[in-house]
N, C-alpha and C positions, 0 to 999 in steps of 0.2 A: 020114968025113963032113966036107966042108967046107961054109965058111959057118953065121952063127947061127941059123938060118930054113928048117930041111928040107934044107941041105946043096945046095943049089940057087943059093944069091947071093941068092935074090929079097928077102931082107928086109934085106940091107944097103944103108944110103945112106951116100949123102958127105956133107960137114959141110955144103953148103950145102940139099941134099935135108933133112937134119934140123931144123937153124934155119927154111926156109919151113915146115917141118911144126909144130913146138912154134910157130911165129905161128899159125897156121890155128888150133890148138888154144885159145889165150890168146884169140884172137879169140872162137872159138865160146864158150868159158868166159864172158865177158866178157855177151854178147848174152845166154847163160841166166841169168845172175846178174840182165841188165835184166828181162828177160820174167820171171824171180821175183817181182824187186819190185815191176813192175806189175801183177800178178795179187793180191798182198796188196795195196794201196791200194783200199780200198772204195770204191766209186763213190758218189756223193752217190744216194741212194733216194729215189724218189719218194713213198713214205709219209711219209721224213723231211721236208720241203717240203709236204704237208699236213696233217702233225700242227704245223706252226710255224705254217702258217696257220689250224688251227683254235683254235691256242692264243692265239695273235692275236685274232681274232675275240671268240673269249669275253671274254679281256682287254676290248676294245673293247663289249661289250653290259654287263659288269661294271661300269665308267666312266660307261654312258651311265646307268646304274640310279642310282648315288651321287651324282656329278655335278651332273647335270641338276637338281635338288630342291635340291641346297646352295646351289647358283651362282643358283637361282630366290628362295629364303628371304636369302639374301645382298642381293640387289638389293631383293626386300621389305623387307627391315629398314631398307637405308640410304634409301629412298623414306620407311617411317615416320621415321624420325630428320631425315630433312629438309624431311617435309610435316606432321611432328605427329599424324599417324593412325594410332596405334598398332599393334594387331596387323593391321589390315584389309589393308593394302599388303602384307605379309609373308604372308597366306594367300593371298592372290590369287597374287602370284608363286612360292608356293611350291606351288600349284594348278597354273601353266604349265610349272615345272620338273618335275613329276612328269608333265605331257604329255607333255614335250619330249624327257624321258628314256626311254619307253613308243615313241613314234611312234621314237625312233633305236633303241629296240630292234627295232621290229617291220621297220623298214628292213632293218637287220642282218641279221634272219633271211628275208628276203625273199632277200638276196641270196648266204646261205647255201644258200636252197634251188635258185636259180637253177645254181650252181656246181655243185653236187653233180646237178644234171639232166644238165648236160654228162659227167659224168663217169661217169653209170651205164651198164655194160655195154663201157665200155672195157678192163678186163680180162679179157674173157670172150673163149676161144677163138671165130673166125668158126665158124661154121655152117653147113650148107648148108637153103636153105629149099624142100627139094623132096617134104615132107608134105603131104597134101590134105586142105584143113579142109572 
């Protein structure tokens, strides 16, 4: 039997037939190793981008609750302290701070509920609407 490969020739090369062949292979290696690692890198999820922006949001209604009544009773006090009418400036303003903080809440959710309108039913497989009500 001659030859390494059934005694036929067909599976011997010459030194340059092997060096293009080990490139072809380091190449191929090469590209599986990339398409590897970009299959592990997680793609940014669209849950994760509205669970930030709900965390966001509440943050922001949380602020508008505290807030708004300090920064209202703040201005009342320094109004009493430089008009002499002791607590009366300070309940009024801390009266418009607890609106203020109320009315930015109710914004808030206003435009929570807007955003979540758009968003209902987008992850739901299309349909077909060929039922007869």
């Amino acid at each position: 039997m001659s030859g390494s490969a059934g005694g036929d020739g067909r599976g011997d090369m010459s030194p340059d037939e092997r060096k293009a062949f080990e490139q072809r292979v380091s190449e191929l290696d090469k590209r599986l190793s990339d398409a590897a690692a970009a299959q592990r890198k997680p793609p940014v999820a669209h849950d994760d981008v509205r669970r930030n922006k709900a965390l966001g949001l509440g943050m922001q209604m949380a602020l508008d609750l505290v807030l708004a009544p300090v920064f209202g009773a703040g201005i009342g006090w320094g109004l009493d302290k430089l008009l002499g009418t002791r607590p009366v400036m300070l309940l009024v303003f801390l009266a418009f701070g607890i609106a203020a903080g109320i009315l930015n809440l109710t914004r808030t959710y206003r435009q929570i509920q807007a955003d979540a309108g758009k968003d209902i039913g987008k992850d739901l497989p299309a349909g077909r609407d060929d039922d007869d009500d």
